[in-house]
C-alpha positions in Angstrom: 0.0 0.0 0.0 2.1 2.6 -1.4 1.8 5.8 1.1 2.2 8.4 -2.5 0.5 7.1 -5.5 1.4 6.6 -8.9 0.2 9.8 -9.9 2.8 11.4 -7.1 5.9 9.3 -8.5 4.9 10.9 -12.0 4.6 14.3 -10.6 8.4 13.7 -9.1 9.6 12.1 -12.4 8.8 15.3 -14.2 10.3 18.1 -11.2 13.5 15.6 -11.4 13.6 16.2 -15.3 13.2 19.8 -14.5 15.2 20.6 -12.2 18.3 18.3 -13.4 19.9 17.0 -10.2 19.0 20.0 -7.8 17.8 17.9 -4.1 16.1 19.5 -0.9 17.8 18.4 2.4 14.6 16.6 3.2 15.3 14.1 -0.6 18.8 13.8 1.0 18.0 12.1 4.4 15.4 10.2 2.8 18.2 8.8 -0.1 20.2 8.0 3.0 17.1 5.5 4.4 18.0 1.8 3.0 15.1 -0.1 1.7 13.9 -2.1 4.4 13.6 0.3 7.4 10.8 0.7 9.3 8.4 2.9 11.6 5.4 3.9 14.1 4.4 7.3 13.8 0.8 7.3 15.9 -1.6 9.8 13.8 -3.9 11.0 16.9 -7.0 12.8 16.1 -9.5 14.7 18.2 -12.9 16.0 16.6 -16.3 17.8 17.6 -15.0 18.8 21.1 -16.9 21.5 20.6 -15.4 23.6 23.4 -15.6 21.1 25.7 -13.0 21.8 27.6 -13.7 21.3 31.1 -15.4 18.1 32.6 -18.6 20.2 33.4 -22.1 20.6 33.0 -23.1 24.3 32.4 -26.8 23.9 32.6 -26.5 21.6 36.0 -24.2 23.2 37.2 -21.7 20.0 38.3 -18.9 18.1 37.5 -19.4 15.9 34.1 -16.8 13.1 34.2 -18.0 11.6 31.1 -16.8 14.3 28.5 -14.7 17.0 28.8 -11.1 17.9 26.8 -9.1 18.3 30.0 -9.5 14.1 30.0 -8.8 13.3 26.3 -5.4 15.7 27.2 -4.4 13.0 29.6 -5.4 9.8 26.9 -2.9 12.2 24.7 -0.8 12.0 27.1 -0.7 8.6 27.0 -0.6 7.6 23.6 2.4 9.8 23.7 4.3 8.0 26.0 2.9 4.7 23.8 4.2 6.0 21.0 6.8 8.0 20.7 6.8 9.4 16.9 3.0 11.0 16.9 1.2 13.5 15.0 -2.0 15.1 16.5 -4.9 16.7 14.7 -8.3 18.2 15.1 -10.9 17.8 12.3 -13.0 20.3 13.8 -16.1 21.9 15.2 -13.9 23.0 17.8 -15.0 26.6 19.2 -18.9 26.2 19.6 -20.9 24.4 21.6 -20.8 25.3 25.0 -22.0 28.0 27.5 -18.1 29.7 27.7 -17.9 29.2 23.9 -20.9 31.7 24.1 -19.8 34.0 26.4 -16.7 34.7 24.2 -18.1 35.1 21.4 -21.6 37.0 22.6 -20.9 38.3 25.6 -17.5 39.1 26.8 -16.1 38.7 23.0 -12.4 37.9 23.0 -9.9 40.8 22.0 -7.7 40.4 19.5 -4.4 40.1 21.6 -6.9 37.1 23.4 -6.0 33.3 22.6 -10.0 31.3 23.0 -10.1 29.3 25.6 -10.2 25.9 23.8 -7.3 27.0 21.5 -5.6 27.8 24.9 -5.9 24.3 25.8 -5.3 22.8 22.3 -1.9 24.9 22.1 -0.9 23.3 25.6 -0.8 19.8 23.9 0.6 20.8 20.6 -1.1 20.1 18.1 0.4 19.7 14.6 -2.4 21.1 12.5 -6.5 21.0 12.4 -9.0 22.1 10.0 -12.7 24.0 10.4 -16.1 22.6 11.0 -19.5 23.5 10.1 -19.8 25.0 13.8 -16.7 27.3 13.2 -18.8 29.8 10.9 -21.6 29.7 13.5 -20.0 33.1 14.9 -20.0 34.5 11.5 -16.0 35.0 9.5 -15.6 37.9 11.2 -14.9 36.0 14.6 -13.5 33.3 12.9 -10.7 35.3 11.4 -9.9 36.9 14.9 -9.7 33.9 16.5 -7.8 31.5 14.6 -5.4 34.5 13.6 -6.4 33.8 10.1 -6.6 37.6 8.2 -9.3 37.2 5.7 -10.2 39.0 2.3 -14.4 38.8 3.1 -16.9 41.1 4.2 -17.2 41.4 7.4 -13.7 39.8 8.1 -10.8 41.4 9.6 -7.2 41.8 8.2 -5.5 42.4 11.3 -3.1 39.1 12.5 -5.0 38.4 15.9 -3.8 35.6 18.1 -4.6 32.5 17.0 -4.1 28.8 17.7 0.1 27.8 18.0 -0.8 25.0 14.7 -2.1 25.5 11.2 -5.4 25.5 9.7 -6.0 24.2 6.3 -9.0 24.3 4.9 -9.7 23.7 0.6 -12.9 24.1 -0.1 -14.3 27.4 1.0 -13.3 30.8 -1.1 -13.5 34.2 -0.6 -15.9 36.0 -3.3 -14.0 39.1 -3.0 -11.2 37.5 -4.9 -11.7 33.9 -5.5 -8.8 32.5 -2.8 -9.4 30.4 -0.2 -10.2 31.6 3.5 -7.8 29.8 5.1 -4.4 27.4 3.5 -5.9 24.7 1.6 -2.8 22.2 2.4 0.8 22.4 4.2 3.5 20.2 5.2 4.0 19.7 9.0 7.8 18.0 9.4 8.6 16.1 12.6 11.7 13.8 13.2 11.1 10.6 14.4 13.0 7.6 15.2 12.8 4.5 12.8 14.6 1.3 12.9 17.1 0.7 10.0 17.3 -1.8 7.5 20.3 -3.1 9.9 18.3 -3.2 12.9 19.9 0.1 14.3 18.1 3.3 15.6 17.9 6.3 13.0 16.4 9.7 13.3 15.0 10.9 10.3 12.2 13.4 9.5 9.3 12.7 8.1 6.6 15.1 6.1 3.2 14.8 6.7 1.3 16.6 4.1 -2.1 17.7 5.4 -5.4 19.3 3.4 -8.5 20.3 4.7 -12.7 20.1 3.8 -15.8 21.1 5.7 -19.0 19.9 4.6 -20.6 21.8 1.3 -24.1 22.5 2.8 -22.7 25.3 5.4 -23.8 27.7 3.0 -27.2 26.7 3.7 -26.9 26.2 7.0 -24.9 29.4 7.7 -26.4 31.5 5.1 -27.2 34.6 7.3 -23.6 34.7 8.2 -21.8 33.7 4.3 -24.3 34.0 1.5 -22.4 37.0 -1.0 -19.2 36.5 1.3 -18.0 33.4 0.6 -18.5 30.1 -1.8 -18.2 26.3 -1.3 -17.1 23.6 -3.5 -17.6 19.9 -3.0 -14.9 18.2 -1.2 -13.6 15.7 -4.0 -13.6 18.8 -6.0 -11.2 20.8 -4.0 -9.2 17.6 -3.1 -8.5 17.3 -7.0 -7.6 21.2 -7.5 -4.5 21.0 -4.7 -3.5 17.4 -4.2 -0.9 18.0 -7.2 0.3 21.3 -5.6 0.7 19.1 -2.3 2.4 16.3 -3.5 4.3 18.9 -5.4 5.7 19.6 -2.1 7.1 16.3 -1.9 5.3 14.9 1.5 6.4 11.5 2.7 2.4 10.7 3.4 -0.9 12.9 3.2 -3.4 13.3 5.9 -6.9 14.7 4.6 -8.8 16.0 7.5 -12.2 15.6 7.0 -15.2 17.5 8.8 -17.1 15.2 7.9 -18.4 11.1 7.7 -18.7 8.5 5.6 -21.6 7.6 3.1 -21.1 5.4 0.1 -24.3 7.2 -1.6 -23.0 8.3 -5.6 -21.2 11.2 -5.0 -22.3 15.0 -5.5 -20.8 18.3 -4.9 -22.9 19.3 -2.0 -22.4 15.7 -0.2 -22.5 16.3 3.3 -20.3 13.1 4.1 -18.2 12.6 1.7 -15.1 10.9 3.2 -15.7 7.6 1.6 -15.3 8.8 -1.8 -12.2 11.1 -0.5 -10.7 7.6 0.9 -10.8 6.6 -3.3 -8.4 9.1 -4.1 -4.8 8.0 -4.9 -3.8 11.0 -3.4 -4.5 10.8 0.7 -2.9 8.0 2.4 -4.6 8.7 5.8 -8.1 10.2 6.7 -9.4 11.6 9.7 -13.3 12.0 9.9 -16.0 13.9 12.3 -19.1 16.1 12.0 -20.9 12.7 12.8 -21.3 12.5 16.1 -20.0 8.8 16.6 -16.9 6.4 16.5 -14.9 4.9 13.8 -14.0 2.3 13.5 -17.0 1.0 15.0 -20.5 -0.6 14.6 -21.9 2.1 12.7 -20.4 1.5 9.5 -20.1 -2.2 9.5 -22.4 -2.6 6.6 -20.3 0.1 4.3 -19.0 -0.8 1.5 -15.4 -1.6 1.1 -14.8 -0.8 4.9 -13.0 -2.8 7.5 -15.2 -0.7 10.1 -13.0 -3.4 13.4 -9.5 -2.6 12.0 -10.3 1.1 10.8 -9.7 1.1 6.6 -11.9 3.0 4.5 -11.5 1.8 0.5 -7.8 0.2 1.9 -6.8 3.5 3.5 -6.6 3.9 7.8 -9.2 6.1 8.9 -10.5 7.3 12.2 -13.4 9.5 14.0 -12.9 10.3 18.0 -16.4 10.6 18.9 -17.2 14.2 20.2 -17.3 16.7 23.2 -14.0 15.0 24.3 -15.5 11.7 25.1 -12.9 10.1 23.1 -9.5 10.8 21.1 -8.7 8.6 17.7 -5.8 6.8 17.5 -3.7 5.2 14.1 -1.7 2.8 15.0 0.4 3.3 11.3 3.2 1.1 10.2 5.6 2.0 7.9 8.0 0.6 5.7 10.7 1.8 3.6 10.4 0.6 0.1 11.8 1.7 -3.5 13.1 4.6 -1.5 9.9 5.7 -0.5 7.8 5.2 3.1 4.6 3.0 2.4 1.6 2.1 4.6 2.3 -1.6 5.8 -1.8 -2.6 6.2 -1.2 -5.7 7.9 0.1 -4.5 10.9 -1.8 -0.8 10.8 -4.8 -0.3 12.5 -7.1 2.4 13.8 -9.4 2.9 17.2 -11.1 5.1 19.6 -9.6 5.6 23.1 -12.7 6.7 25.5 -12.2 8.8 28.7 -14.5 6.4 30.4 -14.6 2.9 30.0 -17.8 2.6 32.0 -19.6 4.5 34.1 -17.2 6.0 37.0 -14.4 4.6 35.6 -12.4 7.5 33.5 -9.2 8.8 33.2 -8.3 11.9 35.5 -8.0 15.2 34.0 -5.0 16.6 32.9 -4.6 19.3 35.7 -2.5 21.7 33.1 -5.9 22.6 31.7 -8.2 24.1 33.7 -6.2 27.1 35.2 -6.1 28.4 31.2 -9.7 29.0 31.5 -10.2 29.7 35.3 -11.1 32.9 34.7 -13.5 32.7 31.6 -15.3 29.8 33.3 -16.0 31.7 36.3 -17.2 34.5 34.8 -19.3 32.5 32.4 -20.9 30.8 35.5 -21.8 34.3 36.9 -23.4 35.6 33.5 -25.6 32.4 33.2 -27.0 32.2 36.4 -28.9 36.0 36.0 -32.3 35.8 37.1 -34.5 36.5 34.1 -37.4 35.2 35.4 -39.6 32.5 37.2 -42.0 29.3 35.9 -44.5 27.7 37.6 -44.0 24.4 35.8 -41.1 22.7 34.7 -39.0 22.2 30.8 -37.8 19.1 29.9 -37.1 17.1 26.8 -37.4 13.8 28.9 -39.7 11.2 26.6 -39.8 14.3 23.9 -40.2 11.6 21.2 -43.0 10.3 23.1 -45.4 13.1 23.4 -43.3 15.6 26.3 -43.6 19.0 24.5 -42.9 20.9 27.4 -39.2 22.4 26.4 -40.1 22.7 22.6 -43.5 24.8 24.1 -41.7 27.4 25.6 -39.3 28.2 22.7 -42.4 27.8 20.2 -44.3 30.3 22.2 -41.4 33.0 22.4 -40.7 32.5 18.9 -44.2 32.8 17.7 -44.8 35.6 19.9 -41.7 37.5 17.8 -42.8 36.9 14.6 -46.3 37.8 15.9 -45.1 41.2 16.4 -42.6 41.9 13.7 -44.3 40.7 10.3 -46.9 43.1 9.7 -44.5 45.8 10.3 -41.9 44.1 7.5 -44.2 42.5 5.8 -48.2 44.2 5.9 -49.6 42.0 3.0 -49.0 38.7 5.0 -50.9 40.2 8.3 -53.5 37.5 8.0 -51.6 34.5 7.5 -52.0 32.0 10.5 -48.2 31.9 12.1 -47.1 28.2 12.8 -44.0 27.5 15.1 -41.6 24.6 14.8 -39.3 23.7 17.1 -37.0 20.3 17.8 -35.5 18.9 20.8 -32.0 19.5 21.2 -30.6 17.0 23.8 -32.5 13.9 23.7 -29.7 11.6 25.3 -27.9 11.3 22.4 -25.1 12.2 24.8 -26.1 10.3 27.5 -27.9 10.1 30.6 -27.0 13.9 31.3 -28.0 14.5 27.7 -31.6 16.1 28.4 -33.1 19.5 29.0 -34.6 19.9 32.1 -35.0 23.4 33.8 -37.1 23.1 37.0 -40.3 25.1 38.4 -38.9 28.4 39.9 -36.3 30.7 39.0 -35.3 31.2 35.1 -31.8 32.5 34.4 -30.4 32.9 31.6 -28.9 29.5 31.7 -32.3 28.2 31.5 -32.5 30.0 28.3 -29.3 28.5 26.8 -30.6 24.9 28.2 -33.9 25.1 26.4 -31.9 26.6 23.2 -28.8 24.8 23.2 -27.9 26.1 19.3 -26.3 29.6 18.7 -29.2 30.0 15.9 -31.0 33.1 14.5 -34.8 32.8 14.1 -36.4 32.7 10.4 -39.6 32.5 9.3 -40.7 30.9 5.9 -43.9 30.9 3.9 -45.4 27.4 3.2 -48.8 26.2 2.5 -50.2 23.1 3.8 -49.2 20.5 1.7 -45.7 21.9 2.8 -46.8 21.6 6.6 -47.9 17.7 6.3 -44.3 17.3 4.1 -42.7 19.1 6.9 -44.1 16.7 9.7 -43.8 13.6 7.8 -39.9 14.6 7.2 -40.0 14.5 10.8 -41.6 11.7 11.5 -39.1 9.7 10.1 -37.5 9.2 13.8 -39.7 6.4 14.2 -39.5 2.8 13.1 -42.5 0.9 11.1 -44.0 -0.8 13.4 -45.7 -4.1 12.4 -48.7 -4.6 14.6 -48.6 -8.2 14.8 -45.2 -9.1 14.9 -44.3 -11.2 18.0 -41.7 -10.0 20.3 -40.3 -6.3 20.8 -40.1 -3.9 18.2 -37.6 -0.5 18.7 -39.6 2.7 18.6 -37.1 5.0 17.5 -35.1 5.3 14.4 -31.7 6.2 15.8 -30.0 7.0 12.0 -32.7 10.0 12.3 -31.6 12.7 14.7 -33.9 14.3 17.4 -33.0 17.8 16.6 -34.3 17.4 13.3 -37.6 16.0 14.6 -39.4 19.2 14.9 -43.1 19.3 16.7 -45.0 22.7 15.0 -47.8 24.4 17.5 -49.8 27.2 16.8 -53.3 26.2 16.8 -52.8 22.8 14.4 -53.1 19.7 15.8 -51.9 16.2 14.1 -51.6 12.2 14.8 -48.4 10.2 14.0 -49.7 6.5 12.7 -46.5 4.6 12.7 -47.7 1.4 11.2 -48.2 3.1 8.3 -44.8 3.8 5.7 -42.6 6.9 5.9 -44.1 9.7 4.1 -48.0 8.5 4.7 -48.0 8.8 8.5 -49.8 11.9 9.2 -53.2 10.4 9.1 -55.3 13.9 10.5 -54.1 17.6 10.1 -56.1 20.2 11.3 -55.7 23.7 11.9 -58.0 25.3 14.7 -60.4 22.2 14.4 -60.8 22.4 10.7 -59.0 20.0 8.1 -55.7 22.1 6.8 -55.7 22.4 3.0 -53.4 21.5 0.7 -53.1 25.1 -0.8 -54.2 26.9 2.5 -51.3 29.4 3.3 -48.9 29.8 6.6 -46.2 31.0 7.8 -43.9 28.7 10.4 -41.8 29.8 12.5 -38.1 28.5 12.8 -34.3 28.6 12.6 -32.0 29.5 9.9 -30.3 26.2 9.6 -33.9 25.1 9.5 -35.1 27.5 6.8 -32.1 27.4 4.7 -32.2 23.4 4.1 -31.3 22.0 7.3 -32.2 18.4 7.6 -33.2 18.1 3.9 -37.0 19.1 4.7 -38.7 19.2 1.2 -39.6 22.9 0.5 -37.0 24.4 2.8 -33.8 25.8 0.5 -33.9 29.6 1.4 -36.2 31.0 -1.0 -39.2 31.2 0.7 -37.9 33.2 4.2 -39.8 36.6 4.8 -38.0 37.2 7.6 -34.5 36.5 8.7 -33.9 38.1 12.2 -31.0 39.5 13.6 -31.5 38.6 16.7 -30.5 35.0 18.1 -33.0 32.6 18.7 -32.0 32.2 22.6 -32.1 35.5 22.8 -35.3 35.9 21.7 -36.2 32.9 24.2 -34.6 34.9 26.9 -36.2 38.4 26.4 -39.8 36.8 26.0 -39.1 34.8 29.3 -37.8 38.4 31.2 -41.4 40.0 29.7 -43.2 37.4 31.3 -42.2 37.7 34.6 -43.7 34.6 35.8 -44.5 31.7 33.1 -47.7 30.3 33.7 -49.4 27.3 32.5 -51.8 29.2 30.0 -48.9 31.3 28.4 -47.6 27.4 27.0 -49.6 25.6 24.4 -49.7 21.8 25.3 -48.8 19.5 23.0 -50.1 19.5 19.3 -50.0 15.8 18.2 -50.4 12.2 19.9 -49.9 8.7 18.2 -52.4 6.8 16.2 -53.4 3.8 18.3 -51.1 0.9 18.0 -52.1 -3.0 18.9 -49.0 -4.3 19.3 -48.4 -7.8 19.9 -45.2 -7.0 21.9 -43.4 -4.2 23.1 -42.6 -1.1 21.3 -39.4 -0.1 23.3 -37.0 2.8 23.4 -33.7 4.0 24.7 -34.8 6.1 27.9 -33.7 8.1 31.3 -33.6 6.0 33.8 -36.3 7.1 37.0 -38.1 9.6 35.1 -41.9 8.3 34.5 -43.1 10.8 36.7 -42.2 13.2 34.2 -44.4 10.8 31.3 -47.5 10.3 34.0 -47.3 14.4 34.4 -47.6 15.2 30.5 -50.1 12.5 30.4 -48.2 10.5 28.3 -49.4 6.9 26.8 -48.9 4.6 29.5 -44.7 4.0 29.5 -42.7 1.8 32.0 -39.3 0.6 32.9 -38.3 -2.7 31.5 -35.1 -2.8 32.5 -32.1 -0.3 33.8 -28.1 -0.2 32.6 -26.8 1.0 36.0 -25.4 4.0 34.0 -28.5 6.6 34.2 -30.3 5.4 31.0 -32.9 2.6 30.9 -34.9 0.4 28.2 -38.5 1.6 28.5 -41.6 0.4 27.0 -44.3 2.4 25.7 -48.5 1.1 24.8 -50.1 2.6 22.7 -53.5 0.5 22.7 -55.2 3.4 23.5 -56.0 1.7 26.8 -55.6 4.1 30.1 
């Protein structure tokens, strides 16, 4: 498995013709390598921390051992010390997510002399290079640019050399419209000297090139379109990869690293694929790949039906990949073997392998954290802890996305009824002719255990702060509203009711509820005076079985407006109808913080200022069990939304428990 293709030795035939006998001191120490030597360089990866860095819970204010970069610095640590030629990267999503992420950026904004807080801590581990996430435009470029000390030719951008992160950025496939370069380096070549074993058995230390490019996934432009439509443009990632690959090789690199934000799907390949890393692992070009943006682990169970993957050992299309998991739960290790042959390093597969190291190899048992961490953002955490817990407010009734799936509308209400109220108020000033068009609101749970047992929103009776806001709004979003009729409403809710399985009534045994390949935060419950049922024995697109709107059937032609977000409203989730073209209003104002004002105008948040829930499931007689992934030692919270009758059938011991829901109809 030759670690530069064919395509490379060509490329290096023709600069030898060239340049006659002319060689770089890097060609001279690699002539000086016999055939026959070998090597383990460790590629380490970390991805979708998303400014993670502490082990800590902003919205429950406690410790969280189970995530939290300050632990995946001590599994670096580690690996190190395991292997002592290493390369680390970041594929990234790296500086949202978080309460303090917020508070730089929003609230106590960074200066330009100012390192961020997570760069902070990745520059205390030393990190060889990284590239940029969807999440990294969330801030819009001209917070980018300060912060990764990247000067940038866009509007809105800054050309001043702010302090940045202590490693390079590359990134290939997003441009500048201003003059058609990209934002950042497409590619470079990081150079570290390791120690190999000669073809005689003796130690050598030699360097070695590692030639890295970078690709974020296509669709930001919809899903950041307030922040880069007329700034910036995207092309697909196979197309950038073939545009500078030959200008990297050109550089002579002894292996190439493409650092993906993004996953793997075998689907035929398009410029705007969102994960298109199994199509980059074709190229001839990229020896190693590092992957994110998905949320999960590779290798790993996932992806053991793709094809052309070894998803145990780690190979993608015969080339070592890896994906450490996200919000430093996990970092991704390559365990890569090298060989010297022909006078060139290739990829020994045999004996190369990739896997994710977690933090916690079961509950209560993780790794400590690396205590070089937190005093780097001692002072940002504390004052982000102050701003968060302002009083904005008080509730008589509780917010939590326990058993949303199942009916528990109570944290989507809230943000539906601040978000309505908004739009409510500013469309017939902006927009007089649509005065009389009902207002829908969608919104989608956010934290629905994907995480884990901690994984849910759930912001008591009593005192709001603004904390509670960023619970029950967890994205940095702006709010959008778009004009739809209601054919586009029923498309909208069946899109979303793609979360659950077909059930099959009288199939014997358990059947699983949920659909777990379809994410809860694009499973988005719309109030506003409609009211629907979900009849999940029926196929995907045909399940909404009764739509009304104030008691009456909705029309297929009958107009609307729904409320949302702009990663909603500018294709988000691949909801027919929803590309952009039909938003009448794109606020300026954040969608939390919209949340958080309507909460402060309240005063008190009583039950009659919250719509209850809009929908409820088609009656299902099942002949066993429709079961689903769910917090452990919460049915009070089902029994006090009313819920279908749901129980406990069995508990993990880590906080999360198999329920069971009927649906008969019976009480």
């Amino acid at each position: 498995m030759p670690a530069r293709s064919s395509r490379l030795l060509l490329a290096l035939s023709v600069v030898a013709a060239l340049s006659g006998c002319a060689t770089t001191g890097a060609e001279s120490a690699s002539t000086a390598l016999a055939d026959g030597a070998t090597a383990q360089v460790a590629i380490l990866e970390t991805t979708d921390v998303h400014s993670n860095i502490l082990s800590y819970d902003y919205y429950k204010q406690k410790e969280d051992t189970s995530l939290g970069y300050e632990r995946v610095a001590t599994l670096i640590r580690q690996a190190r010390a395991e292997f002592p030629n290493s390369f680390l990267f970041d594929s990234g999503d790296t500086i949202q997510g978080t309460v303090l992420a917020d508070f730089q950026a929003k609230v106590q904004r960074v200066k330009c002399d100012e390192e961020l807080g997570i760069y902070k801590a990745f520059d205390a581990m030393g990190y060889d290079g990284g590239t940029a996430g969807n999440h990294e435009f969330n801030y819009g470029l001209g917070y980018l640019s300060q912060v990764s000390g990247t000067p940038m030719n866009v509007d809105g951008g800054t050309t001043e050399k702010c302090k940045g992160p202590n490693y390079p950025l590359v990134l290939s496939n997003v441009f500048s419209t201003r003059d058609d370069q990209p934002i950042f380096k497409p590619y470079t070549v990081v150079t570290r000297q390791i120690t190999v074993t000669g073809a005689d058995g003796k130690p050598q230390t030699v360097p070695l090139r590692v030639g890295i490019i970078g690709f974020t996934p296509p669709p930001i432009m919809a899903w950041d379109k307030q922040n880069l439509e007329g700034k910036v443009k995207v092309i697909g990632v196979m197309e950038a990869a073939q545009r500078y690959l030959p200008e990297l090789e050109a550089q002579h690199p002894d292996i190439v690293v493409g650092i993906l934000h993004g996953g793997l799907n075998a689907a035929p390949y398009t410029p705007d694929m969102e994960n298109g890393g199994w199509h980059l692992a074709g190229l001839d070009g990229i020896d190693v790949l590092l992957l994110g943006h998905s949320h999960t682990e590779f290798p790993g169970p996932r992806y053991k039906d793709l094809p052309d993957t070894d998803a145990t050992r780690g190979f993608v299309r015969g080339k070592p990949a890896v994906m450490g998991g996200f919000f430093g739960k996990d970092l991704g290790v390559i365990d890569l073997q090298l060989v010297r042959k022909d006078g060139r390093w290739v990829i020994d597969p045999a004996t190369t392998h990739s896997e994710v190291r977690p933090i916690c190899k079961a509950k209560g048992d993780c790794v400590p954290a690396d205590p070089a961490i937190a005093p780097l953002v001692a002072q940002a955490h504390a004052a982000a802890q102050a701003y968060v817990n302002t009083a904005i407010g008080k509730s008589e009734m509780a917010f939590t996305s326990y058993f949303a799936d199942e009916g528990n509308s109570s944290a989507l209400a809230v943000v539906n009824a601040a978000q309505r109220d908004y739009v409510q108020r500013e469309l017939p000033r902006l927009h007089p002719e649509l005065a009389g068009v009902p207002v829908l609101t969608a919104a989608s749970p956010f934290r629905t255990g994907f995480g884990g047992p901690d994984d849910y929103t759930d912001v008591p009776a009593g005192t709001l702060t603004l904390r509670s806001a960023a619970d029950l709004y967890f994205y940095p979003n702006t709010l959008s509203a778009v004009k739809i009729d209601g054919a586009g409403v029923k498309a909208w809710l069946e899109q979303s009711a793609q979360r659950y399985n077909r059930i099959e009534p009288a199939k014997p045994g358990p059947q699983a509820l949920i659909n777990t390949h379809y994410v809860g935060y694009n499973v988005d419950q719309i109030q506003g005076g409609i009211a629907y049922v979900i009849d999940i024995t029926r196929p995907a697109g045909q399940r909404i079985t009764s739509l009304t709107y104030q008691g009456k059937p909705v029309q297929p032609a009958q107009p609307f407006i729904v409320v949302t977000n702009n990663y909603r409203a500018s294709g988000g989730g691949d909801f027919p109808g929803l590309d952009g073209r039909n938003v009448v209003l794109a606020a300026p104002d954040g969608s939390r913080e919209i949340l958080a004002a309507w909460l402060k105008d309240k005063g008190t948040v009583t039950a009659k200022d919250i719509e209850r829930t809009s929908w409820r499931f088609a009656p299902v007689k099942a002949a066993g069990p429709l079961t689903f992934a769910c917090p452990a030692g919460k049915l009070d919270v089902a029994k006090a939304e009313k819920l279908p009758p749901i129980r406990e059938v069995s508990q993990d011991g880590d906080g999360t428990a198999l329920c069971a829901i009927d649906l008969s109809g019976r009480k």
